[in-house]
FIMI-572041 format. One record per atom (N, C-alpha, C, O): x, y, z; atom name; residue number from 1. Coordinates in steps of 0.001 Angstrom, whole numbers. Example, Ala and Ser with C-alpha at 12.3 -4.5 7.8 and 13.67 -1.06 7.14 Angstrom:
<atoms>
ATOM       u       v       w atom   n
ATOM   13190   -5690    7800    N   1
ATOM   12300   -4500    7800   CA   1
ATOM   13200   -3300    7800    C   1
ATOM   14236   -3319    8465    O   1
ATOM   12850   -2250    7080    N   2
ATOM   13670   -1060    7140   CA   2
ATOM   12900      30    7870    C   2
ATOM   13409    1138    8039    O   2
</atoms>
This chain:
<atoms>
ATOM       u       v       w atom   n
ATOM   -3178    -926    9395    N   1
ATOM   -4267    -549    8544   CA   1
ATOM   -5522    -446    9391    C   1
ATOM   -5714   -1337   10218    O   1
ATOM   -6565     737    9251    N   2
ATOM   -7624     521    9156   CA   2
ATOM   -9018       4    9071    C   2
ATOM   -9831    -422    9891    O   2
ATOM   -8998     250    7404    N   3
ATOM  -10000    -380    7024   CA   3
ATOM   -9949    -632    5471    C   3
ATOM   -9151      55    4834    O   3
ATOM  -10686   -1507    4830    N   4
ATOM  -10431   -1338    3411   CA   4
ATOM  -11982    -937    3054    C   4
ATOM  -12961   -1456    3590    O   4
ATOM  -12041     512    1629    N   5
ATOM  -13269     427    1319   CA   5
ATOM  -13498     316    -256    C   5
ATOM  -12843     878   -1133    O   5
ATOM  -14777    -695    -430    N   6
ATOM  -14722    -826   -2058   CA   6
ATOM  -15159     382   -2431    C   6
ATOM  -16078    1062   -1975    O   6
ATOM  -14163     643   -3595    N   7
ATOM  -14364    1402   -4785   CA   7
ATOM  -15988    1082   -5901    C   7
ATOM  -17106    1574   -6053    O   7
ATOM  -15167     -24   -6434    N   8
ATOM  -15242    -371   -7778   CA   8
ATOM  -14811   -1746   -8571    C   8
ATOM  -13684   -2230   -8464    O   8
ATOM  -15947   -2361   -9450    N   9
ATOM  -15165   -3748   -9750   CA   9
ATOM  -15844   -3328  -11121    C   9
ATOM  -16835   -2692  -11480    O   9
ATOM  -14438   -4248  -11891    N  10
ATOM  -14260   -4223  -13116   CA  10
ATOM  -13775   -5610  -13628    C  10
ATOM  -13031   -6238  -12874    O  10
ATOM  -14245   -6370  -15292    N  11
ATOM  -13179   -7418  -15004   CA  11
ATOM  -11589   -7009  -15051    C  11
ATOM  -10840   -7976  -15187    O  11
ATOM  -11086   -5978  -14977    N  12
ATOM  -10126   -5840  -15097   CA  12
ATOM   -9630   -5417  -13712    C  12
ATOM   -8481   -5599  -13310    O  12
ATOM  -10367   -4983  -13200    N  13
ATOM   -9558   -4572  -11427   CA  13
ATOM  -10377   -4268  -10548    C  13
ATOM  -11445   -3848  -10993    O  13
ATOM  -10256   -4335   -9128    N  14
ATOM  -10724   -3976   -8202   CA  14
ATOM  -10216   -3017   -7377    C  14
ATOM   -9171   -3165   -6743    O  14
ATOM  -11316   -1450   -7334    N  15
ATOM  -10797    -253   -6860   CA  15
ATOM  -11046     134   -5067    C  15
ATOM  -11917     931   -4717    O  15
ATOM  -10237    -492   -4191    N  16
ATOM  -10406    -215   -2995   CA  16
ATOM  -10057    1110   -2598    C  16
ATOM   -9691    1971   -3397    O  16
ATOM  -10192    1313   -1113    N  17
ATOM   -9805    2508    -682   CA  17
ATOM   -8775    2411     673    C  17
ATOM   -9358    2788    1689    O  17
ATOM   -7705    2088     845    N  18
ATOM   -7420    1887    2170   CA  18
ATOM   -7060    2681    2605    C  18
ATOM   -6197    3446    2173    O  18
ATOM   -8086    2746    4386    N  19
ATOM   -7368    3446    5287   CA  19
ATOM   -6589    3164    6183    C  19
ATOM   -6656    2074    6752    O  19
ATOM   -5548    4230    6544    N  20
ATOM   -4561    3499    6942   CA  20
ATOM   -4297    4916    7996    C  20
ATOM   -4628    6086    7806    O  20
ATOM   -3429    4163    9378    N  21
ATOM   -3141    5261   10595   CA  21
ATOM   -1962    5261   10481    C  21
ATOM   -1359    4242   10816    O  21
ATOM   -1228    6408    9967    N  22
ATOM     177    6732    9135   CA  22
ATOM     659    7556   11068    C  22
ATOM     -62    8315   11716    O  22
ATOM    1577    7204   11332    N  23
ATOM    2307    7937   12756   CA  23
ATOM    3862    8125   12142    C  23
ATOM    4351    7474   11219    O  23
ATOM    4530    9250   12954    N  24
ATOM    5469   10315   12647   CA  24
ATOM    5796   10147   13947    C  24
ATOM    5174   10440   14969    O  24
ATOM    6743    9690   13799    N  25
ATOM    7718    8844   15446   CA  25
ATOM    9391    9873   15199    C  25
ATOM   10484    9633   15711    O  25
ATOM    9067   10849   14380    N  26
ATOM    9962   12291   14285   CA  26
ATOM    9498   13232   15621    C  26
ATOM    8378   13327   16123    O  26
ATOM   10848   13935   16038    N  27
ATOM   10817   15199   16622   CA  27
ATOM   10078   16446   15803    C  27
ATOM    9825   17530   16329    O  27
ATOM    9845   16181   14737    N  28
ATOM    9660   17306   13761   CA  28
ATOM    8216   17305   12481    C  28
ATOM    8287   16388   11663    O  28
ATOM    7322   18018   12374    N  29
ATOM    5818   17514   11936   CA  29
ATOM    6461   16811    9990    C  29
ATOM    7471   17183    9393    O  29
ATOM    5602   15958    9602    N  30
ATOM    6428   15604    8132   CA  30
ATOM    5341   16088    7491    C  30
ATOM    4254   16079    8069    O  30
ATOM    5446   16491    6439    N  31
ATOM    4029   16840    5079   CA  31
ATOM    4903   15411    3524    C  31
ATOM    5995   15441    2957    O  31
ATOM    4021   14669    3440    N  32
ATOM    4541   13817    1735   CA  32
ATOM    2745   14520    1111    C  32
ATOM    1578   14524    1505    O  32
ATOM    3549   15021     -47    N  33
ATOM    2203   15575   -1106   CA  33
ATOM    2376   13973   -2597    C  33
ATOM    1643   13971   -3586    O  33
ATOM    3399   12916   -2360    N  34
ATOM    2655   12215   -3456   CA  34
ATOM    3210   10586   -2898    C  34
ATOM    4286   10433   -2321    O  34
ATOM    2534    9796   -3110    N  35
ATOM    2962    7898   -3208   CA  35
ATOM    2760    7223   -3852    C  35
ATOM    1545    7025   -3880    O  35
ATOM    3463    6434   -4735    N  36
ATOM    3318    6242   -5917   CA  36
ATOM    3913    4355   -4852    C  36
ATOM    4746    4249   -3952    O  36
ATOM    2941    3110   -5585    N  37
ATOM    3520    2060   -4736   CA  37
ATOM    3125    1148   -6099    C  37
ATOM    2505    1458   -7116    O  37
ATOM    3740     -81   -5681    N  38
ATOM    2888   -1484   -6449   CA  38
ATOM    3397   -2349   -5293    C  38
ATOM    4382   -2098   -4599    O  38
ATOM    2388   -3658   -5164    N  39
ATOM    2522   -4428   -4503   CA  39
ATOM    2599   -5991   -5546    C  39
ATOM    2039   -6341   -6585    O  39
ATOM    3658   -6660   -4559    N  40
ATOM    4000   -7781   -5398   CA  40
ATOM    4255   -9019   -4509    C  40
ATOM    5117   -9242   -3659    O  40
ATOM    3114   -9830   -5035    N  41
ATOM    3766  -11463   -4647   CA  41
ATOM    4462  -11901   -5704    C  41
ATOM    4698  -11560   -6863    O  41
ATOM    4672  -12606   -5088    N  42
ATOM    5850  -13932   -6170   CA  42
ATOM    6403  -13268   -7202    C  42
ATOM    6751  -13648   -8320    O  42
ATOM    6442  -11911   -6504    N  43
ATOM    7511  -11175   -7979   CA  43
ATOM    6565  -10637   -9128    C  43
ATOM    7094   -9969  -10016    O  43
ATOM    5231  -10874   -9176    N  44
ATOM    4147  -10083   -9684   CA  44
ATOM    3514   -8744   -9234    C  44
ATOM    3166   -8528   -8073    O  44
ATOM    3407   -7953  -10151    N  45
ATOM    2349   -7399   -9595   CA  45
ATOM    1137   -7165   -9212    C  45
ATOM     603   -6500  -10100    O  45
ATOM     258   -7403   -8170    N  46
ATOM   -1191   -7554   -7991   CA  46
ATOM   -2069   -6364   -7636    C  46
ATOM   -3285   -6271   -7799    O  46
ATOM   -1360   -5608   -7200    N  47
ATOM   -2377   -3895   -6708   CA  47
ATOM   -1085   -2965   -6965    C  47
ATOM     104   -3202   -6758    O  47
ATOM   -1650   -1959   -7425    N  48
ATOM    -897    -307   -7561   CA  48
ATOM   -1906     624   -7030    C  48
ATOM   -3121     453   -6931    O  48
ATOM    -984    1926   -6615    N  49
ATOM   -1717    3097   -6445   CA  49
ATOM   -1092    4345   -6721    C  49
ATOM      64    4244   -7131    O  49
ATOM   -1623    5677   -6588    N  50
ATOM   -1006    6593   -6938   CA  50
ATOM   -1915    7583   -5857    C  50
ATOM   -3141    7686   -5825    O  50
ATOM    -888    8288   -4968    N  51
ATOM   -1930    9129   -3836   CA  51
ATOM   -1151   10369   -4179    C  51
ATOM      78   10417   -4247    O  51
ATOM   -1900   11273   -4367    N  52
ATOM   -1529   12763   -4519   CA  52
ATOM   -2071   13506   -3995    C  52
ATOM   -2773   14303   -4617    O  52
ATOM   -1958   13541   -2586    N  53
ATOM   -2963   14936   -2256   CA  53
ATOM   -1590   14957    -382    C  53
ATOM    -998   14154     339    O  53
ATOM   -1833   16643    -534    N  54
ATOM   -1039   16742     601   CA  54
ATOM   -1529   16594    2417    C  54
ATOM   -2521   16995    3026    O  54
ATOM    -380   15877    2816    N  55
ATOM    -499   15057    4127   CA  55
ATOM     406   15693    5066    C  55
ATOM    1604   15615    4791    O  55
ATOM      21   16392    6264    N  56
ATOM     572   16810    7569   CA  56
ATOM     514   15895    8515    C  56
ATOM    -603   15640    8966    O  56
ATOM    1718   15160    9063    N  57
ATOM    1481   14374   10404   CA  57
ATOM    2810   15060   11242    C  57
ATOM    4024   15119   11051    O  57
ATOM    1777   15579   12360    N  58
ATOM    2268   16670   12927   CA  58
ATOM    3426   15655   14315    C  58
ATOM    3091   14597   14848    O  58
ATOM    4310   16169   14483    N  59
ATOM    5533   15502   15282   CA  59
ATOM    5481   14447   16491    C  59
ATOM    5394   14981   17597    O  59
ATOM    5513   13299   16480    N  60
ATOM    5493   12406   17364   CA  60
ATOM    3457   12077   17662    C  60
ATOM    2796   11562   18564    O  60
ATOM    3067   12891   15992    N  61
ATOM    1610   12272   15891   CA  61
ATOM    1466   10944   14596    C  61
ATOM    2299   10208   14067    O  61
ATOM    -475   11162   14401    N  62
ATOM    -725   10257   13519   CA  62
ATOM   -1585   11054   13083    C  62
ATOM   -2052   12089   13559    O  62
ATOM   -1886   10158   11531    N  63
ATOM   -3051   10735   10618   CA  63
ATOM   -3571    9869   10123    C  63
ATOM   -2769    8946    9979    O  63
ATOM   -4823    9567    9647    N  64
ATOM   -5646    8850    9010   CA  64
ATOM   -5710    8919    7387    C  64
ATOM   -6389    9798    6857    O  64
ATOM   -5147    8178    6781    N  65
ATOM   -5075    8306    5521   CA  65
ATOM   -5740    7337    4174    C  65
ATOM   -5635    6113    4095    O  65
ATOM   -6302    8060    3364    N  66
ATOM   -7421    7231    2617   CA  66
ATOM   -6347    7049    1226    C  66
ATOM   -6072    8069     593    O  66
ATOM   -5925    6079     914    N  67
ATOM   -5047    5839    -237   CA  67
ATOM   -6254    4959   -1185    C  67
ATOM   -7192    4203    -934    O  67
ATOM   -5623    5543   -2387    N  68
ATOM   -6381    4655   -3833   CA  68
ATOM   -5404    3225   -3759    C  68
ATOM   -4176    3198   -3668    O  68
ATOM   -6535    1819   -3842    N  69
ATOM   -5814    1015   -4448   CA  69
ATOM   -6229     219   -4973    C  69
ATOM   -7176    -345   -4425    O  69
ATOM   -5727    -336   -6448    N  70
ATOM   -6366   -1059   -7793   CA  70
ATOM   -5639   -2556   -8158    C  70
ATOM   -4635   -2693   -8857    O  70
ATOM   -6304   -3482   -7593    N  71
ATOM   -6083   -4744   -7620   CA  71
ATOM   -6272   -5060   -9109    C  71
ATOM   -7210   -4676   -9808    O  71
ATOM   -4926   -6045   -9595    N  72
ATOM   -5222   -6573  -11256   CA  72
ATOM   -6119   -7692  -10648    C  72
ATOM   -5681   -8454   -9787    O  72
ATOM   -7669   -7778  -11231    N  73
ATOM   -7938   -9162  -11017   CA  73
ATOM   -7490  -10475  -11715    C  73
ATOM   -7738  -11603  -11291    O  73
ATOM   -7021  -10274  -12478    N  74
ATOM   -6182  -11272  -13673   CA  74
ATOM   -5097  -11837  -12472    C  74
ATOM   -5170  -12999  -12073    O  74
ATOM   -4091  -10879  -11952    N  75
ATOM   -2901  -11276  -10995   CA  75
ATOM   -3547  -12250   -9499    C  75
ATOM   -3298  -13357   -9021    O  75
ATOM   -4339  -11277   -9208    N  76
ATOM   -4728  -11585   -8094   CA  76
ATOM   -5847  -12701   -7880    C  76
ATOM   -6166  -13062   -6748    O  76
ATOM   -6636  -13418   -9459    N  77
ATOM   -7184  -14781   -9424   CA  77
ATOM   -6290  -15898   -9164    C  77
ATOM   -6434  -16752   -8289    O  77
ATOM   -4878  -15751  -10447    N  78
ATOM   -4202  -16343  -10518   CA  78
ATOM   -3430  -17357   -9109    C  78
ATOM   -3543  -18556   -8856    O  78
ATOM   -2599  -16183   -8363    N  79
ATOM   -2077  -16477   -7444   CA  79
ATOM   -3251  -16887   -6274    C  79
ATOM   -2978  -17996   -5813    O  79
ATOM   -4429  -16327   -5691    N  80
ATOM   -5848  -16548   -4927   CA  80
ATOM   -6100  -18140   -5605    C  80
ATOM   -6594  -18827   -4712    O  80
ATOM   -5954  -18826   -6682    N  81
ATOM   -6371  -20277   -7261   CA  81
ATOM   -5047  -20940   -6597    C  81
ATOM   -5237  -21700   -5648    O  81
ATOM   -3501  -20666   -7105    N  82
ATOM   -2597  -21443   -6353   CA  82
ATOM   -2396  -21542   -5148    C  82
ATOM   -1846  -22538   -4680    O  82
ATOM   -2867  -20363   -4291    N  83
ATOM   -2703  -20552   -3287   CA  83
ATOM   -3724  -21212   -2475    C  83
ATOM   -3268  -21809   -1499    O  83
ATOM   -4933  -21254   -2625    N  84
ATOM   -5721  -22242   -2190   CA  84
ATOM   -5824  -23720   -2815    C  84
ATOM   -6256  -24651   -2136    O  84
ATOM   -5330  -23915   -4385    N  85
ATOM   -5275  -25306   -4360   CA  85
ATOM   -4013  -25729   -3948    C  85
ATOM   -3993  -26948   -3774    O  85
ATOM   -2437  -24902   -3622    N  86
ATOM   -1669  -25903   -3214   CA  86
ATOM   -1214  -25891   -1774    C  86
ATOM    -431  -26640   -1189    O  86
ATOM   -2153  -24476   -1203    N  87
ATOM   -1801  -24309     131   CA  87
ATOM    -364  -23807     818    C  87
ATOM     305  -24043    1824    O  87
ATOM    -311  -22762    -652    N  88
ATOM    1215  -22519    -674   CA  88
ATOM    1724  -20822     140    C  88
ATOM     936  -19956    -238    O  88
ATOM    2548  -20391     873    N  89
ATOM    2441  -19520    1921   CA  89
ATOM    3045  -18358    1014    C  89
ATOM    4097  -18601     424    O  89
ATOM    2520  -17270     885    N  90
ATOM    2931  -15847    -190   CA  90
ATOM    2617  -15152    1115    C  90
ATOM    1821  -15178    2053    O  90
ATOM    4296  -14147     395    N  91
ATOM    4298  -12631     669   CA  91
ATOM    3781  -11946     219    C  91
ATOM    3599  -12176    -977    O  91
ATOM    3095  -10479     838    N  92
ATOM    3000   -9350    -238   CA  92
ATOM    3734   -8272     138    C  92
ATOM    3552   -7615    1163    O  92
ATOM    4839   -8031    -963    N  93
ATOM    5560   -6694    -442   CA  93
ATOM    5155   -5898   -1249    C  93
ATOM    4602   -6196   -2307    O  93
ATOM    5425   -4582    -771    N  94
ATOM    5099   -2812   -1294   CA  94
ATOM    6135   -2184   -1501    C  94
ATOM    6908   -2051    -552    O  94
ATOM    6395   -1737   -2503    N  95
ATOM    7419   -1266   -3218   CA  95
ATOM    6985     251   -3413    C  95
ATOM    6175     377   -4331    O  95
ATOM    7295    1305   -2837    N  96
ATOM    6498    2641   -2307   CA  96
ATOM    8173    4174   -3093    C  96
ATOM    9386    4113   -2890    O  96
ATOM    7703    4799   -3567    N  97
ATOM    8664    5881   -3370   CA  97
ATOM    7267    6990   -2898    C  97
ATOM    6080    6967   -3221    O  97
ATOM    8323    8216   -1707    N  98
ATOM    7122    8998   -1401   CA  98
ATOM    8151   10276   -1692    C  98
ATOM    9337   10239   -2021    O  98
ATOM    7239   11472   -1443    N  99
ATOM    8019   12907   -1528   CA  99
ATOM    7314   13767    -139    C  99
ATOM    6282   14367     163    O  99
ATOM    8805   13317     520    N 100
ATOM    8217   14103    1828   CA 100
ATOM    9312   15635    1790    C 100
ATOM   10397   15862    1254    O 100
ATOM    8310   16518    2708    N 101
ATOM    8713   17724    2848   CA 101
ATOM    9257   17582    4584    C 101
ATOM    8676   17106    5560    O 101
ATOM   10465   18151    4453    N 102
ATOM   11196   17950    5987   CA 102
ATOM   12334   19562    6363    C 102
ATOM   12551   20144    5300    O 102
ATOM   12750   20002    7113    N 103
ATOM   13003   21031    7526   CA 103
ATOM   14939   21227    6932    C 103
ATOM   15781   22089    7181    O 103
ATOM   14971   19950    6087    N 104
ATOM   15960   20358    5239   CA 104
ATOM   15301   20329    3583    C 104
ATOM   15991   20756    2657    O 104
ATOM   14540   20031    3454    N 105
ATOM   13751   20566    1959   CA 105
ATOM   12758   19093    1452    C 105
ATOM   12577   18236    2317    O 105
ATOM   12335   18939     464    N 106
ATOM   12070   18050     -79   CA 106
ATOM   12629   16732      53    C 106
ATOM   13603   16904     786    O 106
ATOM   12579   15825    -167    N 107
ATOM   13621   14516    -310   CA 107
ATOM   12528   13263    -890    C 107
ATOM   11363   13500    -572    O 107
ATOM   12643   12516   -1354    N 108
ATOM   12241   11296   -2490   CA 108
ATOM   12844   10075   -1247    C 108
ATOM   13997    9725    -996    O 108
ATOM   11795    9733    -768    N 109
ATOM   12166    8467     299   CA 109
ATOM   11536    6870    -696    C 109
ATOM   10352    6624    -928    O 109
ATOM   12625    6095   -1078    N 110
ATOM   12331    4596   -1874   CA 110
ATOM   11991    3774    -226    C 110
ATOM   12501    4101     845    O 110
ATOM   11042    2713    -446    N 111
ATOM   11130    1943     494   CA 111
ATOM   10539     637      70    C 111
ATOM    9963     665   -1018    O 111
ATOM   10567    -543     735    N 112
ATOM   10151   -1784     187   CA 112
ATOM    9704   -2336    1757    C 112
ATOM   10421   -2075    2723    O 112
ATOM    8510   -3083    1888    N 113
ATOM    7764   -3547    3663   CA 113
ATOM    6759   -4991    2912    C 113
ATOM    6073   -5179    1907    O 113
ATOM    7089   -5560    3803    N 114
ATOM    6394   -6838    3736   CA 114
ATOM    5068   -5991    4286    C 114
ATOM    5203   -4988    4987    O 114
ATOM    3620   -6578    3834    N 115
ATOM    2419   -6085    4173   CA 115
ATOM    1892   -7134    4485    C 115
ATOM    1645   -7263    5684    O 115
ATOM    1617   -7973    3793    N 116
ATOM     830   -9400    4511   CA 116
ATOM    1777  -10332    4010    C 116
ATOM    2699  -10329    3195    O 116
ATOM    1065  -11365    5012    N 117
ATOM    1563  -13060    4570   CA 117
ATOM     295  -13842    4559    C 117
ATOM    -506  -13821    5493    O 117
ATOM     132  -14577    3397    N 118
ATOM   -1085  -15228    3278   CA 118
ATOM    -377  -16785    3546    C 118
ATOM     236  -17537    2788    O 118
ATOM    -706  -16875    4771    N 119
ATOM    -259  -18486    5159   CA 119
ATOM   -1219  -19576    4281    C 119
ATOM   -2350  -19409    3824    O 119
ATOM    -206  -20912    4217    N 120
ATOM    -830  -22038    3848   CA 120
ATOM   -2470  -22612    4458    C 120
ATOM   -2477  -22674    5687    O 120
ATOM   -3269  -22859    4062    N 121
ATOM   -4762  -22961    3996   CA 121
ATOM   -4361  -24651    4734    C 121
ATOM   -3543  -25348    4133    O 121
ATOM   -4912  -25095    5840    N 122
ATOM   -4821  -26474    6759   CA 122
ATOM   -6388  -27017    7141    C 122
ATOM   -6541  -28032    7820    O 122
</atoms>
């Protein structure tokens, strides 16, 4: 990642912007026109996004990419209170389907990536 930039706060969510340096470690340039993700600790969900706009990362390059993303603050107090009062160590995984364009046609790639680990507080 980048950088993260605020959106927007609501009591209901917080609208970041992350940028992120997306690389194409293909022989061949990739275009994805949509990403649809949620991210989840402890089996919750705490941030979603939805990116729709079309992306060229041209073959054995990178691109800079500005994704929408909307933190539940409800989820993300919750777990942010347990984890600092019990000092307890959370994953956050990303649960992502994308639609990339590739030189055999379209294809719908599912994927799941650990993104952070918020270690125990000492």
């Amino acid at each position: 990642m980048y950088a993260l930039k605020f959106r927007n706060l609501s009591l209901q969510n917080l609208q970041l912007t992350a940028v992120l340096d997306v690389r194409n470690h293909n022989r061949f340039d990739l275009e994805f026109s949509e990403l649809k993700y949620q991210i989840y600790v402890d089996e919750k969900v705490i941030a979603s996004g939805d990116f729709k706009e079309q992306v060229r990362i041209d073959a054995r390059g990178s691109q800079r990419v500005q994704i929408p993303v909307t933190v539940y603050t409800e989820s993300a107090s919750r777990l942010l209170s347990r984890w600092l009062g019990k000092g307890l160590e959370q994953t956050a995984v990303m649960v992502a389907e994308a639609d990339f364009k590739t030189p055999l046609g379209t294809i719908a790639v599912s994927f799941k990536k650990k993104v952070l680990k918020l270690q125990a507080l000492n």
